[in-house]
PDB file of N, CA, C and O in Angstrom:
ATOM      1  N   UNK A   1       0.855  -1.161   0.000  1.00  0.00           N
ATOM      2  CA  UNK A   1       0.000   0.000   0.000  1.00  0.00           C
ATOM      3  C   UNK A   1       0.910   1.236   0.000  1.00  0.00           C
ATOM      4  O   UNK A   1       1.869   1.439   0.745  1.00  0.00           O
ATOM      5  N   UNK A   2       0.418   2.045  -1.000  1.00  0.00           N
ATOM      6  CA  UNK A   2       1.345   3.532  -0.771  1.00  0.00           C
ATOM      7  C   UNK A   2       1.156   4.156  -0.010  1.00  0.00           C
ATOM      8  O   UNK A   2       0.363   3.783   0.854  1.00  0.00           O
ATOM      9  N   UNK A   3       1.755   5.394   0.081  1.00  0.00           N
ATOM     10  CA  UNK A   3       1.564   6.748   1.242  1.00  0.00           C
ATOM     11  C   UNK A   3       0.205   7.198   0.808  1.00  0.00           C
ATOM     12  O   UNK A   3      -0.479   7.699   1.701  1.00  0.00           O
ATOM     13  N   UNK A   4      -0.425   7.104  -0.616  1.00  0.00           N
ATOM     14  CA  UNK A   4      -1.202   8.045  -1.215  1.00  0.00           C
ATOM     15  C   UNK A   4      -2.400   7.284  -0.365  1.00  0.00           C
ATOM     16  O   UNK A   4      -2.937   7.870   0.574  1.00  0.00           O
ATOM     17  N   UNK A   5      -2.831   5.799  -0.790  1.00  0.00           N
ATOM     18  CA  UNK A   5      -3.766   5.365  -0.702  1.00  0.00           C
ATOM     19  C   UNK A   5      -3.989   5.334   1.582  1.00  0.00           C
ATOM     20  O   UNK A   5      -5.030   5.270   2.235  1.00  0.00           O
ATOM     21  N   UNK A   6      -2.782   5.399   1.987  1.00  0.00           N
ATOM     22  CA  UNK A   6      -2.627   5.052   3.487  1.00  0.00           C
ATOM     23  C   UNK A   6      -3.814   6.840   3.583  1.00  0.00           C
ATOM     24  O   UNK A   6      -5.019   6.725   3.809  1.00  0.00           O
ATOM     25  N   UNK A   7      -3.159   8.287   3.367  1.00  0.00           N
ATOM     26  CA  UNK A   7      -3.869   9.161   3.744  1.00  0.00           C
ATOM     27  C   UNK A   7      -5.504   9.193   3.418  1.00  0.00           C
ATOM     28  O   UNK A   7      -6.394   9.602   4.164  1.00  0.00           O
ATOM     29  N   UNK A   8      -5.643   8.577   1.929  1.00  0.00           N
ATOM     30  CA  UNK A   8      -6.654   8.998   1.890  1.00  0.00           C
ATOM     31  C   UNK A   8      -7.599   7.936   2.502  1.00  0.00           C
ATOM     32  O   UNK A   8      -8.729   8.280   2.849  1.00  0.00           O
ATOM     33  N   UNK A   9      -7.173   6.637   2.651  1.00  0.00           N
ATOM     34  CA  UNK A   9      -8.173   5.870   3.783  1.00  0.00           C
ATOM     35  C   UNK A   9      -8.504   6.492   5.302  1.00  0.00           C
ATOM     36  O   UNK A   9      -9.606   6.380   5.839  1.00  0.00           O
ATOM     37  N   UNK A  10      -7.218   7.245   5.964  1.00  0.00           N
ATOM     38  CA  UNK A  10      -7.022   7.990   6.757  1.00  0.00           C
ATOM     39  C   UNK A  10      -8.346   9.014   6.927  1.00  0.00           C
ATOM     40  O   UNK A  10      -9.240   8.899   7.767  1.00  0.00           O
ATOM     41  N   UNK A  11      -8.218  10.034   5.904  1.00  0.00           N
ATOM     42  CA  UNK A  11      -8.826  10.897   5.616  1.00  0.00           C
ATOM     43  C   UNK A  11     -10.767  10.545   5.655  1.00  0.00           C
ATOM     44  O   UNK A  11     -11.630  11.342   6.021  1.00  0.00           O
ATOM     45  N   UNK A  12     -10.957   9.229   5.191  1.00  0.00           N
ATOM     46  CA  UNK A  12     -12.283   7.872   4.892  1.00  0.00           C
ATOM     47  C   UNK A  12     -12.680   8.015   6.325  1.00  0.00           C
ATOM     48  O   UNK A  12     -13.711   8.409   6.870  1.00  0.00           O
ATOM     49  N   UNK A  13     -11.545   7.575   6.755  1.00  0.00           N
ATOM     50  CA  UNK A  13     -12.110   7.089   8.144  1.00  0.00           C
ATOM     51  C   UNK A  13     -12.658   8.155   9.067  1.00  0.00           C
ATOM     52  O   UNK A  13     -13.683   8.049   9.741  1.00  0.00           O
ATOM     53  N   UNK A  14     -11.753   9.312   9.007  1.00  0.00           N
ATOM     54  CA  UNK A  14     -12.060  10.604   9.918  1.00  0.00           C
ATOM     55  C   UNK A  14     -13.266  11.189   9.827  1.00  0.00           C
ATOM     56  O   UNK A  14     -13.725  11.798  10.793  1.00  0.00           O
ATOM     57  N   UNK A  15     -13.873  11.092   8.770  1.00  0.00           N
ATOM     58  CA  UNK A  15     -15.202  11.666   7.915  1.00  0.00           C
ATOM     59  C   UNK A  15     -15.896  10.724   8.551  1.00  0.00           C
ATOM     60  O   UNK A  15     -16.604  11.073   9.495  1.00  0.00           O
ATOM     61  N   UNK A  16     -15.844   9.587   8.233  1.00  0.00           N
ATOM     62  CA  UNK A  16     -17.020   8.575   8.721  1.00  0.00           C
ATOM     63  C   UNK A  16     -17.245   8.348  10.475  1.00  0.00           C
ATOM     64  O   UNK A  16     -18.349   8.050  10.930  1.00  0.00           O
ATOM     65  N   UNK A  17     -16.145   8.521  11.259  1.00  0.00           N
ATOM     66  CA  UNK A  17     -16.424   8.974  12.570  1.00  0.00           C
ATOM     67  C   UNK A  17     -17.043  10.371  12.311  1.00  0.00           C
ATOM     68  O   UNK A  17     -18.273  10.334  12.282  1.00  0.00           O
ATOM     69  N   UNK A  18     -16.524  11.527  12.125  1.00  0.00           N
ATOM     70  CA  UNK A  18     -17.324  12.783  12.077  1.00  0.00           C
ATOM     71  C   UNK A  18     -18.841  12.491  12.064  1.00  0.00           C
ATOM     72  O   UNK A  18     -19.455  12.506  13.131  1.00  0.00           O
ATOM     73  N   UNK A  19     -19.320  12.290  11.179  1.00  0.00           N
ATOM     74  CA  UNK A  19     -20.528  11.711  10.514  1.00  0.00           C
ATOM     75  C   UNK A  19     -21.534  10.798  11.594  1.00  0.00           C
ATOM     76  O   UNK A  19     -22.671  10.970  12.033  1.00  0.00           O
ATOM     77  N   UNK A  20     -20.656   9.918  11.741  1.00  0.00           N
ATOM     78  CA  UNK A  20     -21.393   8.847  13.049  1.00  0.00           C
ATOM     79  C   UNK A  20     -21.424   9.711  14.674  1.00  0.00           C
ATOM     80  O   UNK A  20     -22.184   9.294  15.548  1.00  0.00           O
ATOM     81  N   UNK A  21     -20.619  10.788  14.897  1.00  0.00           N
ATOM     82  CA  UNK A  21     -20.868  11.658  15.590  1.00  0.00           C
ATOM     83  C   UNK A  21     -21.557  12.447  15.858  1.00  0.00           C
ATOM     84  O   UNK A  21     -21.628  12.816  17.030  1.00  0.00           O
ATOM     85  N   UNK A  22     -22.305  12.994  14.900  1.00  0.00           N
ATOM     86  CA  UNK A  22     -22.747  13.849  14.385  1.00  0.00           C
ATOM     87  C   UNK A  22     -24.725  13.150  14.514  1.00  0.00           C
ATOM     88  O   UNK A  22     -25.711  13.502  15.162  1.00  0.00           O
ATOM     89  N   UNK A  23     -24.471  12.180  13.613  1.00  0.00           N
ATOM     90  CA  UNK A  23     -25.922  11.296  14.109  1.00  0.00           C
ATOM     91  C   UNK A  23     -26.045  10.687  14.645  1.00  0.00           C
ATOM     92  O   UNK A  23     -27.102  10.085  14.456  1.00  0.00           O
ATOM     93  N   UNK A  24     -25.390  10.312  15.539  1.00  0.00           N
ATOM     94  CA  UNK A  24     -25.669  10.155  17.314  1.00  0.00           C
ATOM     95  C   UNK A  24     -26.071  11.114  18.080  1.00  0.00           C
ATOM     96  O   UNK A  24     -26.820  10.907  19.035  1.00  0.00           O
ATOM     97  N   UNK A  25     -25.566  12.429  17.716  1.00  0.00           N
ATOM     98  CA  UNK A  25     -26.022  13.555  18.870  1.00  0.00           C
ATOM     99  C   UNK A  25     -27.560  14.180  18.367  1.00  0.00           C
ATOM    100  O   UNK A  25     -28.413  14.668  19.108  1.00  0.00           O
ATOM    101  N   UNK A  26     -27.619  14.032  17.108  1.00  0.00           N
ATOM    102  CA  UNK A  26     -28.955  14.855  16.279  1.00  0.00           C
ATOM    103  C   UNK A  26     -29.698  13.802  16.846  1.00  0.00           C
ATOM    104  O   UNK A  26     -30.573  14.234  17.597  1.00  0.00           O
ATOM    105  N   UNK A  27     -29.669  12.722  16.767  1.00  0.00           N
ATOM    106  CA  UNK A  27     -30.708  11.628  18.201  1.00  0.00           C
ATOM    107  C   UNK A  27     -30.983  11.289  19.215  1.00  0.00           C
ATOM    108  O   UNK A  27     -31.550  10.255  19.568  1.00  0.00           O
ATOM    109  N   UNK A  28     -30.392  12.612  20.116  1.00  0.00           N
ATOM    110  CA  UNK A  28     -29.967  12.648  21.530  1.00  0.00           C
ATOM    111  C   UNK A  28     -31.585  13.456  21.948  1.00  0.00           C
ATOM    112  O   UNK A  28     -32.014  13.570  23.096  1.00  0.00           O
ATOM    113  N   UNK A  29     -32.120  13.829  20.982  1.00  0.00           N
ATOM    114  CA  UNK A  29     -33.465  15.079  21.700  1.00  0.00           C
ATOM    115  C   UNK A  29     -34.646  13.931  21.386  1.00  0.00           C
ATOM    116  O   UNK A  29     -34.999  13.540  20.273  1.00  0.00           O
ATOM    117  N   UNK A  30     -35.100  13.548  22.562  1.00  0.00           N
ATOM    118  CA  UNK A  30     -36.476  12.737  22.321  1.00  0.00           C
ATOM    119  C   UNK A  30     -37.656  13.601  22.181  1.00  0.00           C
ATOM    120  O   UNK A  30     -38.740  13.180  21.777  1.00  0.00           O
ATOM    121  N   UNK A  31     -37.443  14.723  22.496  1.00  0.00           N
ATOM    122  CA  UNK A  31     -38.475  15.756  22.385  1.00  0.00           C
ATOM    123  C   UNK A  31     -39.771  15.229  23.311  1.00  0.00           C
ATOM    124  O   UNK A  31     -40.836  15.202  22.695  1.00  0.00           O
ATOM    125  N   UNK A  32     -39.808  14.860  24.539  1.00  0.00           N
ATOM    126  CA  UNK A  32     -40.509  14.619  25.231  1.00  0.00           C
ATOM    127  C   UNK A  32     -41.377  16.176  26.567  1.00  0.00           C
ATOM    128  O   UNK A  32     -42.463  16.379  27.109  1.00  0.00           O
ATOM    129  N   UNK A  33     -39.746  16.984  26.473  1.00  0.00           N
ATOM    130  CA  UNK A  33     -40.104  18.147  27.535  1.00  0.00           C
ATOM    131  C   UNK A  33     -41.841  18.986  26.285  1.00  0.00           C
ATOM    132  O   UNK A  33     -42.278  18.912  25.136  1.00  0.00           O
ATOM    133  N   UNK A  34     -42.141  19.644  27.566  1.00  0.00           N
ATOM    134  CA  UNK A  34     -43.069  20.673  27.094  1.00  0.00           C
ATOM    135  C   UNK A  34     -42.503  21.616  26.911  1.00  0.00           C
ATOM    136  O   UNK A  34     -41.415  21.746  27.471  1.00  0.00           O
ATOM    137  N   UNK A  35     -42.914  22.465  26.212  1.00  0.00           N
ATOM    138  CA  UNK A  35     -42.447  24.165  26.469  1.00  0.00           C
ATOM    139  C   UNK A  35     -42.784  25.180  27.006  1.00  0.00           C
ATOM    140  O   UNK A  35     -42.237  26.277  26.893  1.00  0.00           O
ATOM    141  N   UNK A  36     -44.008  24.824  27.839  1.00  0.00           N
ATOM    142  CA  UNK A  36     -44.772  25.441  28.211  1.00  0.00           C
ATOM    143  C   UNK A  36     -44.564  25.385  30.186  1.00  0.00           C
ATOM    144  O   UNK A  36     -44.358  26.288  30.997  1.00  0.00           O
ATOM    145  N   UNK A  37     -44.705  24.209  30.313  1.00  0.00           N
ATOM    146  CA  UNK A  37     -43.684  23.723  31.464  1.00  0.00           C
ATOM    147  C   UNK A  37     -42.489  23.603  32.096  1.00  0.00           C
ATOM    148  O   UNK A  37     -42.311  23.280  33.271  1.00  0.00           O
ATOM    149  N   UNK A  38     -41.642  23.886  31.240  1.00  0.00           N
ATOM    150  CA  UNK A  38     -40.219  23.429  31.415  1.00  0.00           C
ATOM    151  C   UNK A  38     -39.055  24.282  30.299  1.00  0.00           C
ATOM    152  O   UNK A  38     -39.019  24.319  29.069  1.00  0.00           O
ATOM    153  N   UNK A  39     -38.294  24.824  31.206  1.00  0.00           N
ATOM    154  CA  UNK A  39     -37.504  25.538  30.303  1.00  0.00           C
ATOM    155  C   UNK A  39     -36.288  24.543  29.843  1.00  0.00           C
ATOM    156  O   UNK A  39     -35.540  24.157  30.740  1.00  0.00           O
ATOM    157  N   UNK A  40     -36.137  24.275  29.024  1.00  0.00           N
ATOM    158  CA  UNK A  40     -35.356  23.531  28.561  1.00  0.00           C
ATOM    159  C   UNK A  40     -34.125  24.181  28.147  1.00  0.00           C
ATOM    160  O   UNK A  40     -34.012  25.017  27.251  1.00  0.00           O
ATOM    161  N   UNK A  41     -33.037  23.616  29.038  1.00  0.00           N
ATOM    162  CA  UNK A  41     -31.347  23.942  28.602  1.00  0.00           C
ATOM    163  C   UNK A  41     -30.951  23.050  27.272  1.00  0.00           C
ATOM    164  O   UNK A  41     -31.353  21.899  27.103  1.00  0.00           O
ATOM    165  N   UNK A  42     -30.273  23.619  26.544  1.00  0.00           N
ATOM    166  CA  UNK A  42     -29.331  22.888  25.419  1.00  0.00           C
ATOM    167  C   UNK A  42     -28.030  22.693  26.336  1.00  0.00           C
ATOM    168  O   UNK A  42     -27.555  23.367  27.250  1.00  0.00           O
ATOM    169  N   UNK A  43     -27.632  21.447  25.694  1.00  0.00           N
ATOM    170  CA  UNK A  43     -26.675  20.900  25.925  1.00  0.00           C
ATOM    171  C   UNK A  43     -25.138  21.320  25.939  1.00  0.00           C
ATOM    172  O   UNK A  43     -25.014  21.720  24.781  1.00  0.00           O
ATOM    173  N   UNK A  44     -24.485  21.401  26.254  1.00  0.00           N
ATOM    174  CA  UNK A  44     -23.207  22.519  25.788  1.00  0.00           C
ATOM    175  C   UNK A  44     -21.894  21.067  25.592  1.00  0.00           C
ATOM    176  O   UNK A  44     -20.971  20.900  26.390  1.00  0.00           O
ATOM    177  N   UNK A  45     -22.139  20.228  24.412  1.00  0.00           N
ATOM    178  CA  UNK A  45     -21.280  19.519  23.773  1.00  0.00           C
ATOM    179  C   UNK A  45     -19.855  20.016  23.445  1.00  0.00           C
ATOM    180  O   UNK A  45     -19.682  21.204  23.171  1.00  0.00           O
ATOM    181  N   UNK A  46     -18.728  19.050  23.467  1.00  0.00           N
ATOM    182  CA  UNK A  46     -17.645  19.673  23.341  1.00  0.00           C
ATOM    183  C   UNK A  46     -16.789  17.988  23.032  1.00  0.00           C
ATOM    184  O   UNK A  46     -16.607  17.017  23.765  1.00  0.00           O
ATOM    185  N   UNK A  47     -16.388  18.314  21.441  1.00  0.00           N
ATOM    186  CA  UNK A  47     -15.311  17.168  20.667  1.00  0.00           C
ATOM    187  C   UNK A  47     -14.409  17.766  20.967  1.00  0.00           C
ATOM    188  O   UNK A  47     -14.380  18.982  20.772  1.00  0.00           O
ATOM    189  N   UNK A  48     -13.189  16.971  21.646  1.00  0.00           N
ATOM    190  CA  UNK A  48     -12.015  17.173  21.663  1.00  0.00           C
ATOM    191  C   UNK A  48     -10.648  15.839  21.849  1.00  0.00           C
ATOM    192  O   UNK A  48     -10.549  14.702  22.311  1.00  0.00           O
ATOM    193  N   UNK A  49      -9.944  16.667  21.291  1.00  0.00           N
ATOM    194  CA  UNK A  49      -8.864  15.513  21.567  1.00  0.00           C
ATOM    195  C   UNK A  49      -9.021  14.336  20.525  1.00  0.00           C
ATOM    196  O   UNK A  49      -8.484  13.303  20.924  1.00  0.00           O
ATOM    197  N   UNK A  50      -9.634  14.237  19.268  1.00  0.00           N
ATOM    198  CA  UNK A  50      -9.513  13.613  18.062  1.00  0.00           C
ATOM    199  C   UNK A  50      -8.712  12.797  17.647  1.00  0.00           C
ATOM    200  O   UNK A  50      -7.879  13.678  17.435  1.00  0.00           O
ATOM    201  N   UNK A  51      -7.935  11.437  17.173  1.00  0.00           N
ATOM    202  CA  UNK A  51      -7.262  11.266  16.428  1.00  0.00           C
ATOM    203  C   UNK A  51      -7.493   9.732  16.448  1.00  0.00           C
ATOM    204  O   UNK A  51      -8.076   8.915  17.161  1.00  0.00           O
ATOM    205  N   UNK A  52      -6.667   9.746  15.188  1.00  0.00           N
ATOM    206  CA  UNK A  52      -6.556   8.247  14.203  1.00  0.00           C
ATOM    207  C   UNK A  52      -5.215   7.487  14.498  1.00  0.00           C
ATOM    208  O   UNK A  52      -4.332   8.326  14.320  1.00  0.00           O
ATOM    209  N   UNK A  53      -4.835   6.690  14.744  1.00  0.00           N
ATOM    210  CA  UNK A  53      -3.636   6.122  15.333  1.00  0.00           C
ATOM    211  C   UNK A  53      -3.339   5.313  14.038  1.00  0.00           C
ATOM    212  O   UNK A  53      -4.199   4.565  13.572  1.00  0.00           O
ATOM    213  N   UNK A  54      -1.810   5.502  13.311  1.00  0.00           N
ATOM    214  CA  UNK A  54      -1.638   4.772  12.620  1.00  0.00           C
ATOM    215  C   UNK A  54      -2.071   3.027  12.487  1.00  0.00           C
ATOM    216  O   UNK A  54      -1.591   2.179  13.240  1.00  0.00           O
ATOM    217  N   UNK A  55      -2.787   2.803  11.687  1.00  0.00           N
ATOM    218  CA  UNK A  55      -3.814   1.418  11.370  1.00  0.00           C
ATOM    219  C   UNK A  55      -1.815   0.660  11.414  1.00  0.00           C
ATOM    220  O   UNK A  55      -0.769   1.091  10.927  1.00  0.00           O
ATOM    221  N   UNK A  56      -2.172  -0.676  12.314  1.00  0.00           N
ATOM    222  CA  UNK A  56      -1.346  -1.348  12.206  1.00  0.00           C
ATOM    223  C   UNK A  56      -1.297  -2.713  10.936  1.00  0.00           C
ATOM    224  O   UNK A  56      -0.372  -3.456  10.610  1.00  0.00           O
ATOM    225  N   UNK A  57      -3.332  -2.570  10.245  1.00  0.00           N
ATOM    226  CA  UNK A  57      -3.300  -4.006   9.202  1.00  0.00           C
ATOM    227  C   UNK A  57      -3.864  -2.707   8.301  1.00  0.00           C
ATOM    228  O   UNK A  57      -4.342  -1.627   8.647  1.00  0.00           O
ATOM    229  N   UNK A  58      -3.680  -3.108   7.413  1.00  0.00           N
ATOM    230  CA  UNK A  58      -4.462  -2.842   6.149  1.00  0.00           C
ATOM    231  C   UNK A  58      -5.466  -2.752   5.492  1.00  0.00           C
ATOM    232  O   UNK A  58      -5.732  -2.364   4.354  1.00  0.00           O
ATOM    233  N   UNK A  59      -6.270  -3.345   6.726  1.00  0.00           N
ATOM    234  CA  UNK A  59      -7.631  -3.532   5.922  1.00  0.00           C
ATOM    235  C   UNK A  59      -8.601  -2.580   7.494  1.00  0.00           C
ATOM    236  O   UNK A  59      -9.818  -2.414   7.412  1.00  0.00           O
ATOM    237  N   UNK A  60      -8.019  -2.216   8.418  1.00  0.00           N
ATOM    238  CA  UNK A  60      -9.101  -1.834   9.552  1.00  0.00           C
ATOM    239  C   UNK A  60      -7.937  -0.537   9.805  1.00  0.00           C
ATOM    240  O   UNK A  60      -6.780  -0.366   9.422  1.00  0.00           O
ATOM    241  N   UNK A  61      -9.264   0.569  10.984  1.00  0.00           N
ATOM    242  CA  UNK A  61      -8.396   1.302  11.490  1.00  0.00           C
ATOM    243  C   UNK A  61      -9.286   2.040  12.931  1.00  0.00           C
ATOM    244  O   UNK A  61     -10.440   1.646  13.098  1.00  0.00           O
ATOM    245  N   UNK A  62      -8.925   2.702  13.556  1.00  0.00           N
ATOM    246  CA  UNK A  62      -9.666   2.995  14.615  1.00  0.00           C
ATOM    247  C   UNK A  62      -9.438   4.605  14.757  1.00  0.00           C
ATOM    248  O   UNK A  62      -8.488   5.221  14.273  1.00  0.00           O
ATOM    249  N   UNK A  63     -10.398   5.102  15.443  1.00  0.00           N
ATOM    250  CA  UNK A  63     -10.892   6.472  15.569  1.00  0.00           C
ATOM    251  C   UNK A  63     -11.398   6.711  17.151  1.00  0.00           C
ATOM    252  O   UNK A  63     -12.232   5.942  17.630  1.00  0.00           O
ATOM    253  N   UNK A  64     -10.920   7.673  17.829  1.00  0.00           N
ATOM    254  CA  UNK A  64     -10.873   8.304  19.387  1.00  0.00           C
ATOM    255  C   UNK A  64     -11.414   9.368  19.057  1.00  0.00           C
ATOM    256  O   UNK A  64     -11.382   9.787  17.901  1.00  0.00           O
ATOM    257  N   UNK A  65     -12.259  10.238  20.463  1.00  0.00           N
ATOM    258  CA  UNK A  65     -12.320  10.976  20.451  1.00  0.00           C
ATOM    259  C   UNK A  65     -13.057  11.285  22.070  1.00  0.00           C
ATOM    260  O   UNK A  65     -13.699  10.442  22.696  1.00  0.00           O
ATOM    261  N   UNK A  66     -12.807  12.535  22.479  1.00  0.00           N
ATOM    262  CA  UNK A  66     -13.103  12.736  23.973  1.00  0.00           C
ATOM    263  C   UNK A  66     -14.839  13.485  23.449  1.00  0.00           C
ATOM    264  O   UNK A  66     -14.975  14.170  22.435  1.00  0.00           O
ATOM    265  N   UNK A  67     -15.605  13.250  24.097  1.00  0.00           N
ATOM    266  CA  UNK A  67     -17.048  14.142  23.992  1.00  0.00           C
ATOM    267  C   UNK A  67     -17.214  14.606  25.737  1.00  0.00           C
ATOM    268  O   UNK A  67     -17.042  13.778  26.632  1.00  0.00           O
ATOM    269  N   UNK A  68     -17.527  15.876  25.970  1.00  0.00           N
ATOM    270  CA  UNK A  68     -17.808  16.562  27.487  1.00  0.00           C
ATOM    271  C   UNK A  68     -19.218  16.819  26.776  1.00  0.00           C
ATOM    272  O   UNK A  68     -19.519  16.940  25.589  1.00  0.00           O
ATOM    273  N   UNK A  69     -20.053  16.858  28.092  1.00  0.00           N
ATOM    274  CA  UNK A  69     -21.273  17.554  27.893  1.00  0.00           C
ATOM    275  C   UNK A  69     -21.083  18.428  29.297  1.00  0.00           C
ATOM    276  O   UNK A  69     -20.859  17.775  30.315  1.00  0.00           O
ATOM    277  N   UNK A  70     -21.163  19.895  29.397  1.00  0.00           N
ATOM    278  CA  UNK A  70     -21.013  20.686  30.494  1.00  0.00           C
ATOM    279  C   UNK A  70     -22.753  20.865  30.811  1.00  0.00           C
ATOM    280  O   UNK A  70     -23.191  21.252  31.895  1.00  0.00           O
ATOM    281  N   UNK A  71     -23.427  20.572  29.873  1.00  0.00           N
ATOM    282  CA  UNK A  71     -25.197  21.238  30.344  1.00  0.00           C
ATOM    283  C   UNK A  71     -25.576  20.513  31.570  1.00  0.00           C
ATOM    284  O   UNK A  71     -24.924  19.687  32.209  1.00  0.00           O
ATOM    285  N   UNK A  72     -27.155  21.141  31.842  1.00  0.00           N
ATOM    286  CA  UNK A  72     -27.173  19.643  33.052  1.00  0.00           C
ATOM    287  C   UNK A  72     -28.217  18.792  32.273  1.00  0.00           C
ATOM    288  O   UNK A  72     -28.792  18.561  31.210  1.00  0.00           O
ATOM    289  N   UNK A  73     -28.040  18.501  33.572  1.00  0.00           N
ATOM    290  CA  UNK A  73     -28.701  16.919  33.776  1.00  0.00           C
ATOM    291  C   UNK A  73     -30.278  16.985  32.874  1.00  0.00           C
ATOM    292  O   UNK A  73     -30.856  18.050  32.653  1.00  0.00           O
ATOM    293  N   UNK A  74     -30.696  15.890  32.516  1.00  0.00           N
ATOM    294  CA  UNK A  74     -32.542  16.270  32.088  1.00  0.00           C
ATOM    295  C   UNK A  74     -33.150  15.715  33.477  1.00  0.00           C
ATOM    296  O   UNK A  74     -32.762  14.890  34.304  1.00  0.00           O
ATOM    297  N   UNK A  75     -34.307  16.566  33.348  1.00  0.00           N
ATOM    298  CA  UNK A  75     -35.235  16.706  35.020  1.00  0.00           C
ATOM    299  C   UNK A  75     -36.090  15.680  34.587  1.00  0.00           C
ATOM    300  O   UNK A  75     -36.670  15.754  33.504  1.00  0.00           O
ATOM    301  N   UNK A  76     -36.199  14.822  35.278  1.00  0.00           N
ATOM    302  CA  UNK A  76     -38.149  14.095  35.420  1.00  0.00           C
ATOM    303  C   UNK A  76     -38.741  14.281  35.466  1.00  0.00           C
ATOM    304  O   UNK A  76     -39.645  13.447  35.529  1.00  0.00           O
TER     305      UNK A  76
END
């Protein structure tokens, strides 16, 4: 495998975590609160600390990443 094809699988993979990140959290709101009742806080999400660790086989690779949520808690 070349350098060319190693980045741009690299590059595959980073997107496709992004992505799976991304629609995991857009499915995080069950939309159950009222609005009328309950003031509802947003969440204050925070990606950090990212990275791809050089794939040791060729055919797999793995993806990290730290997620904080600072908001609070949801009420009952």
């Amino acid at each position: 495998m070349n350098h060319r094809t190693t980045v741009r699988r690299r590059a595959l993979a980073g997107g496709a975590l992004a992505l799976a990140a991304a629609l995991t959290l857009a499915g995080c709101n069950d939309g159950s609160g009222s609005a009328g009742t309950q003031t509802a806080k947003k969440p204050e999400l925070k990606v950090g600390g990212a990275y791809i660790p050089e794939p040791t086989m060729d055919d797999m690779a793995a993806g990290f990443f730290t997620l904080t949520n600072r908001g609070a808690p949801p009420t009952s």
